[in-house]
C-alpha positions in Angstrom: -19.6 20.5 7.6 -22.8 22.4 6.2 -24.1 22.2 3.2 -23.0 25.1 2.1 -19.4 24.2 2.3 -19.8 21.2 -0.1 -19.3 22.4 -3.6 -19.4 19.0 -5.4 -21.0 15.3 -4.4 -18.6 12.3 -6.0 -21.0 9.6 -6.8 -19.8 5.7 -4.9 -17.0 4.5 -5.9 -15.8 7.1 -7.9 -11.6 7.7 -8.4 -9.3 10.3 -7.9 -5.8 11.2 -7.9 -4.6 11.9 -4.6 -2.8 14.7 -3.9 -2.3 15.4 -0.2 -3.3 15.0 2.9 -3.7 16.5 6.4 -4.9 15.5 9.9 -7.5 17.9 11.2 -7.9 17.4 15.4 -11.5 16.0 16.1 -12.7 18.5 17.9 -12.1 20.8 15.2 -14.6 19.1 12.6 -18.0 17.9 13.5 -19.1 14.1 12.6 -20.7 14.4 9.1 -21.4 11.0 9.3 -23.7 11.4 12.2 -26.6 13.1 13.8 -26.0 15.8 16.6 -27.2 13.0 19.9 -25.5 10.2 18.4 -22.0 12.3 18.1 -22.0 13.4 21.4 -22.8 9.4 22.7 -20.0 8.9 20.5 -17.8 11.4 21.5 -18.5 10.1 25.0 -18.0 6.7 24.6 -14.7 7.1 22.8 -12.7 9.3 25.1 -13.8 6.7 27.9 -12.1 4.2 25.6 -9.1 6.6 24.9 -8.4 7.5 28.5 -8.7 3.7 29.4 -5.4 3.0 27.2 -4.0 5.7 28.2 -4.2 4.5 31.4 -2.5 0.9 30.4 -0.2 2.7 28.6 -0.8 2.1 25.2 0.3 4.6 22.7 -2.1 7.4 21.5 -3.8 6.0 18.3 -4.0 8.8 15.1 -8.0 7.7 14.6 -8.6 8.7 18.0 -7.2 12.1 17.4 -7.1 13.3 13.8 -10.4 13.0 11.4 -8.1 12.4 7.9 -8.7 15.1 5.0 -7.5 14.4 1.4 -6.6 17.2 -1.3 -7.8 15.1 -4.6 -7.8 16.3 -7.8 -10.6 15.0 -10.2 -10.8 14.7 -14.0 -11.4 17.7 -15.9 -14.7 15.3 -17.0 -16.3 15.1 -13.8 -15.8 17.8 -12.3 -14.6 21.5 -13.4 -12.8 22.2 -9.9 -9.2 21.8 -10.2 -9.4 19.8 -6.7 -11.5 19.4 -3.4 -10.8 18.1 0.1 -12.7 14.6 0.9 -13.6 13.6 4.3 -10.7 10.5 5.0 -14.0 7.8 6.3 -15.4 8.6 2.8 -11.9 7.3 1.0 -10.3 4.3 0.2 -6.5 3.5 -1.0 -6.9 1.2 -4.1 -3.6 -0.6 -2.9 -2.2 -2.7 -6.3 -4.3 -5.8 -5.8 -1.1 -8.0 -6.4 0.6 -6.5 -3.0 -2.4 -5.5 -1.4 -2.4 -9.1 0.9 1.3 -7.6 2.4 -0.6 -5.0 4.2 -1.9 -5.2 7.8 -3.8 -2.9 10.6 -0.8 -2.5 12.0 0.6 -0.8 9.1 -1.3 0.5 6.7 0.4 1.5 3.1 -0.4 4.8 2.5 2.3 5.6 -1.2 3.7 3.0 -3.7 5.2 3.0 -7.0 6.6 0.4 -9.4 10.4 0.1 -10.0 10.9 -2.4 -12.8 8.0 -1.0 -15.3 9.0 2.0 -17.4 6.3 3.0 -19.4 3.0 1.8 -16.7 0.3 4.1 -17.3 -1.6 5.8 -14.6 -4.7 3.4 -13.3 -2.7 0.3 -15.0 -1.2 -0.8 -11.4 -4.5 -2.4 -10.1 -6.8 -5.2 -10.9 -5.3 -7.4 -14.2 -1.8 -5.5 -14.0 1.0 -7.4 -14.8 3.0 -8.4 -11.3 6.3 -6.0 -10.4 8.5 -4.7 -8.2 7.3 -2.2 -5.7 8.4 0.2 -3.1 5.9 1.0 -0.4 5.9 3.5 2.5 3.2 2.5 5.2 2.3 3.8 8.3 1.5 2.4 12.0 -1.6 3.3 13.7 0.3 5.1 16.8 0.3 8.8 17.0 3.9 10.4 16.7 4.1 13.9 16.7 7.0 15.8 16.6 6.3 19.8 17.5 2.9 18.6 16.9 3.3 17.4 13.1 2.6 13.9 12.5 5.1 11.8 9.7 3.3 10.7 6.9 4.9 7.8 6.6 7.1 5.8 9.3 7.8 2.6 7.0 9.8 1.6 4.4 9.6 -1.6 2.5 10.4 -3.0 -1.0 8.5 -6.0 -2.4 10.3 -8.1 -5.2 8.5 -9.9 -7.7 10.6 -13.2 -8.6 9.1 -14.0 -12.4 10.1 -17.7 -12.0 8.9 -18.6 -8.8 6.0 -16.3 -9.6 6.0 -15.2 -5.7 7.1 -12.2 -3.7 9.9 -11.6 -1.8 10.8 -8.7 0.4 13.8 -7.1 -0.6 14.2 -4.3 2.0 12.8 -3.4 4.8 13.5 -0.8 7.4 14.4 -2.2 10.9 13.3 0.4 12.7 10.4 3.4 12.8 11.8 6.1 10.4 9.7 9.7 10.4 9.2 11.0 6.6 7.3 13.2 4.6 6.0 12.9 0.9 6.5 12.8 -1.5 8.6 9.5 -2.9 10.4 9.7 -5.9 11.6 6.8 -8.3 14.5 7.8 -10.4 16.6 6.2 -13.0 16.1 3.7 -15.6 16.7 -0.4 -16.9 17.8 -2.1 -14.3 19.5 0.7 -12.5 17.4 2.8 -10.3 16.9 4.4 -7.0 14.4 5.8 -4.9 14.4 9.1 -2.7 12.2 9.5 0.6 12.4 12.7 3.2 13.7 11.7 6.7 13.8 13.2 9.8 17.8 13.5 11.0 18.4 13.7 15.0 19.2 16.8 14.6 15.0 17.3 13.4 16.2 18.4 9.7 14.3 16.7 6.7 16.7 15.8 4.3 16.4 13.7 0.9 18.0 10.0 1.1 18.7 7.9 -1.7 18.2 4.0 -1.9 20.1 2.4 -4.9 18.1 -0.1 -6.3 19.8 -3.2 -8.7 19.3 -6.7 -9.7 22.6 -9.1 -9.2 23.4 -11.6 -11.6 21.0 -14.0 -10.6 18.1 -11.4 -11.5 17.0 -11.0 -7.5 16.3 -7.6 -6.5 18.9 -5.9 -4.4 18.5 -2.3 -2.1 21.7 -0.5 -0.8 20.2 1.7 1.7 21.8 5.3 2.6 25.2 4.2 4.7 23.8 6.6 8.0 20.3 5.4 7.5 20.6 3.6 11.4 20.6 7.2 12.6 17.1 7.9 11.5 15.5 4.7 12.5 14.3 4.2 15.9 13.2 0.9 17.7 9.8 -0.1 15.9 7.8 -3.4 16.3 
């Protein structure tokens, strides 16, 4: 990137609102990060790493492929631009702090968003925010291209917050990899609701499915996932 490319500088830790993403092949962006020798050393020592797995067999990793790019969209306050693109090494998901310990390296969340809070302003899901019910999509570090697109997501999983026990519970969880795309949408209202993702089919069609979401009479969280939902899973660890 040169610097006349850069139309704004965010100062550290400032916040956004996130509003895509893409992966960009490496050898398509140079390493802003680092000078021109210690990129190519780099470069050099990473494909030596890369074709070593390869040669064990392990699957392809996205970080040793893609640089991430985010499309962000900043407040009218800091910035006049409408939105930017961020270099991914530069960004950080502020995952709810309250679900944050469910997430792993291998599976990263990457979208989220309460079910059992109606009226939760935007920014009041993080530090101090009361404990709820979420549905999260995540992601595993393993490339998986199809025609050379990779899913945004390949996870699905709902976390239940059980106000008397004052724990978490996992409601639903997909059994195998799934391939979606954004977004996720969380419709309905009380204590009656349902979430809708964008899966792959076998037949390589996105198409919207619908999880109904309910609490039974004890107040536990319940999921009834889509009744073909099998057919767009494959084996996952």
């Amino acid at each position: 990137m040169s610097p006349q490319t850069v139309l704004y500088k965010l100062p550290s830790s400032s916040t956004f609102e996130i509003m895509s993403w893409k992966y960009v092949p490496k050898q398509e962006v140079s390493d802003v990060d680092d000078d021109s020798a210690n990129q190519r050393r780099s470069s050099k020592t990473k494909n030596e790493e890369i074709e070593a797995a390869r040669e064990e067999g392990e699957p392809e990793k996205l970080e040793d492929k893609y640089d991430m790019w985010y499309l962000v969209r900043l407040d009218p306050s800091v910035s006049p631009a409408p939105a930017g693109w961020l270099f991914g090494r530069q960004v950080e998901l502020q995952v709810p702090t309250d679900i944050s310990f469910f997430q792993s390296n291998n599976r990263k969340f990457v979208a989220w968003q309460r079910l059992d809070a109606e009226n939760v302003e935007r920014g009041a899901v993080g530090r101090g925010a009361t404990p709820g019910s979420w549905v999260v999509l995540s992601r595993s570090p393993a490339s998986k291209p199809i025609d050379g697109v990779e899913p945004d997501f390949d996870g699905i999983v709902v976390l239940a917050f059980d106000k008397y026990d004052q724990s978490y519970y996992t409601a639903f969880r997909t059994s195998g990899d799934v391939w979606g795309t954004m977004p996720l949408r969380v419709e309905g209202s009380g204590d009656s609701k349902s979430f809708v993702v964008r899966l792959r089919a076998p037949d390589g069609q996105m198409v919207d499915k619908r999880f109904a979401v309910i609490r039974d009479k004890g107040g536990r969280l319940r999921v009834t996932p889509p009744e073909d939902l099998a057919q767009f899973q494959t084996k996952g660890k």
